[in-house]
N, C-alpha and C positions, 0 to 999 in steps of 0.2 A: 504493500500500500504506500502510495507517495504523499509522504508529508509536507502538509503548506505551511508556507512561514508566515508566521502574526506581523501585524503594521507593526506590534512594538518589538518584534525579532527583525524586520529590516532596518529601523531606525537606531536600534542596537547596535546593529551590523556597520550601518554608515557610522554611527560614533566613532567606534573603534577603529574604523579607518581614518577616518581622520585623526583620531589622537596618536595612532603609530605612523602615518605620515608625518605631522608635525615631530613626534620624537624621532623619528629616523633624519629628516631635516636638518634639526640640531645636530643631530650627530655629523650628519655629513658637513654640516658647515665649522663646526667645530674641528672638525678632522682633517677638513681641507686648509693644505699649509700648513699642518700642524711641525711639521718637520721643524724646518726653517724658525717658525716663529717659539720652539719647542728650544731648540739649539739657542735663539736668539733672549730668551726668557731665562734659560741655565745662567747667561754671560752675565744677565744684568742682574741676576741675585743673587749670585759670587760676587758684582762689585757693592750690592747693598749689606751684605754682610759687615761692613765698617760701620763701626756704632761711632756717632757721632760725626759722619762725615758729611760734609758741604755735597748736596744731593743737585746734578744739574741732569736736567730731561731732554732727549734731542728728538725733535719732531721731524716726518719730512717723508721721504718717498725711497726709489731705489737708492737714490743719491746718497741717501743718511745711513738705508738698512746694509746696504752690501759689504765684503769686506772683510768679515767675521772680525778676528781679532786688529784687523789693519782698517777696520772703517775710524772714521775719520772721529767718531765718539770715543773708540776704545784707544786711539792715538791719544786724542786731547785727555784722555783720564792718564796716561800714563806722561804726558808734558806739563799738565799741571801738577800733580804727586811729586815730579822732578823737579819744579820748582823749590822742594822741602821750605815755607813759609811756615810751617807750623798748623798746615789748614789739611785735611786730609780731602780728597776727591771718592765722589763716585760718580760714574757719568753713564746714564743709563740711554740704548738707544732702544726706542721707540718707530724708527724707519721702517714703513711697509711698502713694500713694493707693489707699481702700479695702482699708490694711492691718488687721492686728489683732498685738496681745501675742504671740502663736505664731507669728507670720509673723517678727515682728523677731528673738524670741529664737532662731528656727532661722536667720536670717543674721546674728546678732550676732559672734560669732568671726570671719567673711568680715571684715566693716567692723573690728573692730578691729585683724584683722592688715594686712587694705589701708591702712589712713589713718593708724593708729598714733595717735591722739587721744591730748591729754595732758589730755581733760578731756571728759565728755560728757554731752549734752543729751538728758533724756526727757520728751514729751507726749503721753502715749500711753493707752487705753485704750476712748476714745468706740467704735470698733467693735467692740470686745466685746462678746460674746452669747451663746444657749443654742445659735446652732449650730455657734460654733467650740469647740476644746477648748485646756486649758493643756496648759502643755510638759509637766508632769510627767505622767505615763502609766501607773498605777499596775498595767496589765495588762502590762507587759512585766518582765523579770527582773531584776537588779542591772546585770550585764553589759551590755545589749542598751540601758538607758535609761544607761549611763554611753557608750557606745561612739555615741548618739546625742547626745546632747546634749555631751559635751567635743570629740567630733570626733577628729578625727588624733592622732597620741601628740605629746608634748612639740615637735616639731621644728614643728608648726604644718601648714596644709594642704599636700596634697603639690604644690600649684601654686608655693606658696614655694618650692622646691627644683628644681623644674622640672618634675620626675616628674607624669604624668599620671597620674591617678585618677579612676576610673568615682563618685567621690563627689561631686567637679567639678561634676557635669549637672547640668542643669536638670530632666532630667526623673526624676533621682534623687533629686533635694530634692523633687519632686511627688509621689514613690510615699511619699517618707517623709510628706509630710505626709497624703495619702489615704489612709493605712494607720492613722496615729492616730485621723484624722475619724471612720474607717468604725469602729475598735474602740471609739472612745469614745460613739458613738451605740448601738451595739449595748448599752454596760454600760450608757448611760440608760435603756434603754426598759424600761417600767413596765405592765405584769407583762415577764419575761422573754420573750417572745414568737419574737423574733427572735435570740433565741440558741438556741433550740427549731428553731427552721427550719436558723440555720446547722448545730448539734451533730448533731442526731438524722439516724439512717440514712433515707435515702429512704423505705423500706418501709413507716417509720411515720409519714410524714407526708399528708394528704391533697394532693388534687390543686390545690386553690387553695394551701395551706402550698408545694407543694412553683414552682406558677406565681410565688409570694408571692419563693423562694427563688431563682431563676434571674432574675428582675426587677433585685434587686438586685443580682442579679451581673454585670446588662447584658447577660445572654442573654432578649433577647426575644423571640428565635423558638419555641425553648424552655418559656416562660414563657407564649409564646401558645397554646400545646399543651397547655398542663396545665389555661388557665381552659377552653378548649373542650372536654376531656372532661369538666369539671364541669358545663356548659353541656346537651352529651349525656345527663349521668346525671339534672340536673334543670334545664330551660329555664329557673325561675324564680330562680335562685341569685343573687342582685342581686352578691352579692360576686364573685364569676364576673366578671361582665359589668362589675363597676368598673375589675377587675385587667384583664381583656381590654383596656377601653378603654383605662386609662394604659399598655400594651403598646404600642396603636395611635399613640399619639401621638409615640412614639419610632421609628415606621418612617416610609417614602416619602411621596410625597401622595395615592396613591390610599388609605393605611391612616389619612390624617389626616382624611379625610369620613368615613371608617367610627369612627373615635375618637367625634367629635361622637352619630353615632345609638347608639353602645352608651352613652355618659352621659345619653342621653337615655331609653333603654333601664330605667338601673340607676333612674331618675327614676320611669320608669311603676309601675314595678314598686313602689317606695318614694319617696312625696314627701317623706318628711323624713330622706332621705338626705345629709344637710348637705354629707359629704365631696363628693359626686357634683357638688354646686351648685361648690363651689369649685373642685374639680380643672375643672369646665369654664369657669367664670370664665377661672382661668389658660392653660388650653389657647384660646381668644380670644384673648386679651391675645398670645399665643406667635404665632400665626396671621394676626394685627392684623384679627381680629373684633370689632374693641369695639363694633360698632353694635347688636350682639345681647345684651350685658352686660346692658344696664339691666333688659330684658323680663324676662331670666333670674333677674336682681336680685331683680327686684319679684315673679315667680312662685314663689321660692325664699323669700320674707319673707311672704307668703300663708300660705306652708304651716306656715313656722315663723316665726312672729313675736319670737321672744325667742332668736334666733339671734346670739350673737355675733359670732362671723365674718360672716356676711351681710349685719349692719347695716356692721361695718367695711368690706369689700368694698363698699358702696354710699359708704359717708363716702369712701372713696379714690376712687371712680370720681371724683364729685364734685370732690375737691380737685384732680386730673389734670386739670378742666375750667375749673378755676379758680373754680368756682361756691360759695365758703369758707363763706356764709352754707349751704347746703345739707349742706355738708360736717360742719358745725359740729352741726347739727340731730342727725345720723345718729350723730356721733363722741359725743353726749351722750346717745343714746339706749344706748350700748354702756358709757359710762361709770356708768349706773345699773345695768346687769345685770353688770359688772365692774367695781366700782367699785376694786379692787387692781390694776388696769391702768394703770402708768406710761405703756408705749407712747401710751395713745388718748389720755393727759394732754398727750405733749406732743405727738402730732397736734394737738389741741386748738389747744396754744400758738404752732403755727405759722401753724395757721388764721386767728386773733386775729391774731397778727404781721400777715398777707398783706391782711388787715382794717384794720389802724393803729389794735388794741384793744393796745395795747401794753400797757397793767394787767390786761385779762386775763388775755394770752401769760404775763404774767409769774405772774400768781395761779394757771393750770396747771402751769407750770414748777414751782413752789413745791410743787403739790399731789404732782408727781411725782417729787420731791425727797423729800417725804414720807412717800410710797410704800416707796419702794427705800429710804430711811430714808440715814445717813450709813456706807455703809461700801459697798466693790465689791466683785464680783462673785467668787468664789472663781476662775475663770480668772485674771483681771487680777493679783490678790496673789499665785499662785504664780508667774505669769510676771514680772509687774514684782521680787517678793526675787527670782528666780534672776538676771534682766538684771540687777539691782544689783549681785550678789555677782560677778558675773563681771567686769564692770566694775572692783570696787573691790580684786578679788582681782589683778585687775596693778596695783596699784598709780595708778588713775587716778582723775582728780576723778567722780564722779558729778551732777550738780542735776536734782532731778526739778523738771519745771515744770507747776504744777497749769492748768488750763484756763482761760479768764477767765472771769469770772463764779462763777467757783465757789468754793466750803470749801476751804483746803487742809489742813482737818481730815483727810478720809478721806483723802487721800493719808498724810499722816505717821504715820496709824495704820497702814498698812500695815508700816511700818517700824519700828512703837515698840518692838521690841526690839533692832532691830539698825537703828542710823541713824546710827552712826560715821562719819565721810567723806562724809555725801550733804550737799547744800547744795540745800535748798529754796523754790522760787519762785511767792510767792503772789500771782497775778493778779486776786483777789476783788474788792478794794477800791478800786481803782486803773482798772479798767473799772466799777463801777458807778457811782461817781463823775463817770468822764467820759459813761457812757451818760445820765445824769441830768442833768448838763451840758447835751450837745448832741444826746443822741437816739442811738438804738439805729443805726441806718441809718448813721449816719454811718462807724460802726465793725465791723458787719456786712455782709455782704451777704445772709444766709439765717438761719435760725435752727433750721437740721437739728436739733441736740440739745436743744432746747426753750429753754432758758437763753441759750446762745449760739451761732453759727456761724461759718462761715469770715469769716478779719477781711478788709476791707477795706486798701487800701494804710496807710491811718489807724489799723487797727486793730493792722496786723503792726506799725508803726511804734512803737505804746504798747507792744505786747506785747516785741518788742525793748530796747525802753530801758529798760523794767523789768528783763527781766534783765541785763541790764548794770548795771543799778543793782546789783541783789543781788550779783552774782558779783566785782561790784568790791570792793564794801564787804566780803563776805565770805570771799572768796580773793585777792584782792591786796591786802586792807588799805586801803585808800584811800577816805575816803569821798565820797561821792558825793552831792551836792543833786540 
């Protein structure tokens, strides 16, 4: 006899999925990285284990985290100790890689109530971008951006206390952050478009608006239902057939062969369907298709010769192959039809770099300096004053440390109205000097951000003793040759 299951035996059943997806979550988020930041957690409570020692925090991205014992923290703990002043050091690094400005300001209160700094270290900004967003959020209400961003009331997290709180999670700090991403993309978009799909009642939306709206809500079963009755009512609807495809590319593998013929599909239909070339680009690359890239390349630059994207997407295939002279050709052909394009500038610069045109890396850099002109990004300044103010609001040292190689103009403008307590650290002078000296390589290893990249053990080693220089000279008084 086959037994039926009671409403309160599926509603059961859905519980408990859900509560072991959200724990398995955790776990995975938890777990992910754990190596690295496992390793990196050992070093900094080896160097906490000094009771009574002057406690400094260093914030920041890969620039800060890498390095292990030769990053540029675990240097400067070991240059100021060498100092012997009578002060003991611990310098604890905080650097996560592939962070941004909104990542740190949303675990800035964790680290200052765990480490308790009596002084702390920012270098920070180089990942910021048009697709992360600042901390401030101007779509939420008084309340709701105070209750996010101060956190816990006065007594501090409720882990301090013992008291366990669903705030704790990890994958509570993930909805918070994907909940800002998703609202602050929605206020970018240019006409209002996607606020029309989320707002408006079904009734009024058509069947791609509405495949358009369940896409992004990660219903793609859904979503694949609404391009096929557009499909139904006209076979030729290329938009149909794009939305279908990027559906397909988010199911099984039998819907990952059908993805490729509907972009090829949306292609027949319209050869100067730019998006159609790129989204399949990237669904290759997903797939590790790249033997079919170039053809696609070349048939997709045929049809539209004065493609931006297509020429870039060909300069990258290229510089992935290491072929820079090629690379270079295609990155200069995009830099004519964009010429307000930092990005391709410092692709350019890298290019050169990878080449040992080291005057040129440098005269792109320059040009993409030029570009972006001297001032960051409106993310970066609202998130770098709020880290400030939070910082300086308990009473603790602040130094922001500008990047090497660079102005630490735009940095101090950030602050020229409020720069009470910061002590700032300019690395401009002091690496071009020695790049000029003895060569960029010696002090780099990459040169990701066009001007400069990650330092070598030579480089974190400049970079540390500078600040130390500054921090002595400027907070303890003492100067420093």
């Amino acid at each position: 006899m086959k037994m039926r299951t009671t409403l309160k035996q599926k509603i059961g059943l859905i519980l408990l999925g859900v509560i072991l997806f959200l724990v398995l979550s955790e776990m995975g988020l938890r777990l992910g990285g754990s190596a690295f930041l496992f390793l990196q957690e050992r070093r900094n409570q080896s160097s906490l284990q000094k009771k009574g020692a002057y406690r400094i925090l260093c914030l920041g991205e890969s620039t800060t985290a890498l390095g292990t014992n030769y990053s540029y923290p675990s240097i400067l703990e070991y240059i100021l100790n060498e100092q012997k002043r009578g002060i003991e050091f611990s310098v604890i690094n905080k650097g996560i890689p592939d962070t941004n400005t909104s990542a740190i300001r949303l675990q800035l209160e964790d680290n200052l109530n765990r480490y308790k700094p009596h002084m702390v270290l920012t270098m920070i900004g180089i990942n910021d971008g048009g697709s992360l967003i600042p901390w401030h959020n101007q779509r939420h209400g008084p309340e709701e951006i105070a209750a996010v961003r101060d956190g816990p009331a006065e007594n501090g997290p409720a882990i301090a206390s013992g008291r366990f709180s669903f705030q704790q999670l990890r994958i509570y700090k993930l909805a918070q952050l994907l909940t800002l991403h998703i609202s602050e993309m929605l206020k970018a978009e240019e006409p209002k478009e996607k606020e029309v799909i989320f707002t408006a009642p079904e009734s009024k939306l058509t069947n791609n608006q509405l495949g358009e709206r369940y896409y992004l809500l990660g219903m793609h079963d859904e979503s694949e239902g609404m391009y096929k009755r557009s499909i139904a009512i006209n076979p030729n609807d290329e938009e149909a057939y794009f939305g279908l495809a990027k559906c397909y590319t988010k199911g099984d593998e039998d819907k990952l062969f059908l993805a490729e013929k509907m972009f090829e599909k949306v292609i027949s239909l319209n050869e100067k369907h730019e998006g159609a070339y790129e989204e399949l680009i990237g669904f290759y690359e997903m797939v590790n298709w790249r033997g079919k890239i170039k053809s696609l390349l070349e048939e997709g630059l045929a049809a539209i010769p004065n493609s931006t994207g297509l020429h870039a997407e060909m300069a990258k295939y290229y510089k992935r192959r290491g072929e820079y002279s090629k690379a270079i050709r295609e990155f200069k052909k995009v830099a004519e039809l964009d010429p307000a394009n930092d990005r391709i500038q410092r692709w350019l610069a890298e290019c050169y770099g990878r080449l040992g045109e080291d005057e040129l890396a440098l005269r792109c850099s320059r040009r993409a300096e030029e570009i972006i002109g001297d001032c960051y990004s409106e993310l970066t300044v609202e998130n770098y004053q709020d880290i400030s103010r939070i910082i300086r609001n308990r009473g603790t040292i602040h130094v922001c440390v500008q990047y090497p190689m660079r102005s630490l103009k735009p940095l101090k403008d950030i602050f020229q109205s409020d720069s009470n307590g910061i002590i700032f650290v300019d690395n401009e002078r002091v690496f071009k000097q020695a790049v000029e000296r003895d060569g960029y390589k010696k002090y780099f290893l990459d040169n990701f951000a066009g001007d400069f990249g990650h330092c070598t053990e030579q480089g974190d080693a400049l970079l540390a003793e500078n600040i130390a220089k500054v921090i002595t000279n400027e907070y303890f008084n003492e100067e420093v040759k």
